[in-house]
C-alpha positions as CSV (number, residue, x, y, z in Angstrom):
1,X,3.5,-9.6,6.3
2,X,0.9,-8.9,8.8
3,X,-2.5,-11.2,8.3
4,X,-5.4,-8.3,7.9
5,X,-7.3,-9.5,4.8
6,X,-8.7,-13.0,5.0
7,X,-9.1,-13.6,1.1
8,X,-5.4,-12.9,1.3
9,X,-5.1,-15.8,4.1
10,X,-7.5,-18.2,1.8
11,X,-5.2,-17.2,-1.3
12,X,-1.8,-18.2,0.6
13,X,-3.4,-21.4,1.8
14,X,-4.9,-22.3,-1.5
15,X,-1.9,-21.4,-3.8
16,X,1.4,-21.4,-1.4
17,X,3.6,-21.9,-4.2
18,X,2.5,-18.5,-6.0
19,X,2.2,-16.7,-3.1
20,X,5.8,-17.4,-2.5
21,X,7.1,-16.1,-5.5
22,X,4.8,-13.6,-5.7
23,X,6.1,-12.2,-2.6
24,X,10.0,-13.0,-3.0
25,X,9.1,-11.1,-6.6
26,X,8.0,-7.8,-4.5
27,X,10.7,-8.4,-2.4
28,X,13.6,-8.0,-4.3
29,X,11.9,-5.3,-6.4
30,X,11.4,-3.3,-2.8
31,X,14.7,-4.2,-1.1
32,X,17.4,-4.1,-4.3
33,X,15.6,-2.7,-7.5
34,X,17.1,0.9,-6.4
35,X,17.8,3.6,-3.9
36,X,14.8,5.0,-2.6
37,X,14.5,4.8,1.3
38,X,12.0,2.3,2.4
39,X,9.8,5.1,4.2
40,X,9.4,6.9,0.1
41,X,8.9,3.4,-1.4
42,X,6.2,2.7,1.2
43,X,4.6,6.6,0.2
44,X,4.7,5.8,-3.7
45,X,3.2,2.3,-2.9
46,X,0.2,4.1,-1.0
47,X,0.2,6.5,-3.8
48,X,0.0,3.7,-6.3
49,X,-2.6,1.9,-4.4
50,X,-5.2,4.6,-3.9
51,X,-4.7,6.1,-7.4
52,X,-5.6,2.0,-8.2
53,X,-8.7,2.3,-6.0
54,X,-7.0,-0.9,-4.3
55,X,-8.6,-0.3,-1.1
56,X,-7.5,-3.5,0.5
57,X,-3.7,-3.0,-0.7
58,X,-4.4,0.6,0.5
59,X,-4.3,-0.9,4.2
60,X,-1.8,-2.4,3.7
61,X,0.9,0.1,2.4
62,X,-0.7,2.6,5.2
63,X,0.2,0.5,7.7
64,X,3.9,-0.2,6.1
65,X,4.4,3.3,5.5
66,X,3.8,4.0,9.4
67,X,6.0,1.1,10.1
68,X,8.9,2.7,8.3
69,X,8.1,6.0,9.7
70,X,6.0,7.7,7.5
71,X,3.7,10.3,9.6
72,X,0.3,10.9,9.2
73,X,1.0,14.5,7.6
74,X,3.4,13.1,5.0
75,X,0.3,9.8,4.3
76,X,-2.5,12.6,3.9
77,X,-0.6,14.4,1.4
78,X,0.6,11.7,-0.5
79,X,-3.0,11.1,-0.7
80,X,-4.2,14.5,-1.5
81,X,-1.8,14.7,-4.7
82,X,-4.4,11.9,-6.2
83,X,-6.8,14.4,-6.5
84,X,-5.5,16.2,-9.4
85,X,-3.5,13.6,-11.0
86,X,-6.5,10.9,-10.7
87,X,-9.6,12.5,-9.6
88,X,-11.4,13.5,-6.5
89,X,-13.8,10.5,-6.6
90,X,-10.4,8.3,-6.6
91,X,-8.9,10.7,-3.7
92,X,-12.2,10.2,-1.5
93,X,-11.9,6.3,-1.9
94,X,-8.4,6.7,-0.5
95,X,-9.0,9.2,2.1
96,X,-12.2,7.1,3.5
97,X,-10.2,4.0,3.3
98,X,-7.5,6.1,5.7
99,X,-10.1,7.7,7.9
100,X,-11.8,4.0,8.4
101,X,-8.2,3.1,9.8
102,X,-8.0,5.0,12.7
């Protein structure tokens, strides 16, 4: 996983034995919990994090998505469905944290 949060880096350092099975946890859940491609299971995890107002997790799973080949188009409207399942407040959280990105 790529370093871009530092209290992330300070929570590994400080707790490496929870971190570890925090992330082999997530892991397995991503890789063998089902049969979604990684590109949708990247989408749902943005969706999930911006509905959450995670904005730091929200990095994150933008950045994944991309990795797994999710475009911009299909990241913007997996954003846009927040507004009327969560709220336009929630929505523009999300959509600055995507616009601060680029």
């Amino acid at each position: 996983m790529n370093e871009i949060h530092e209290a992330f880096k300070m929570f590994k350092k400080e707790f490496p034995a929870i971190h570890e099975a925090n992330e082999a946890l997530g892991k397995e859940i991503h890789e063998n919990a089902g049969p979604l491609p990684e590109k949708y299971r990247w989408l749902m995890k943005v969706a999930i994090s911006g509905a959450s107002g995670h904005s730091l997790a929200l990095e994150t799973h933008i950045a994944r998505a991309k990795e797994a080949g999710a475009a911009d188009d299909e990241i913007m409207q997996t954003i846009l469905l927040l507004i009327q399942t969560t709220g336009f407040p929630t929505f523009m959280e999300a959509y600055s944290v995507i616009k601060n990105m680029r």
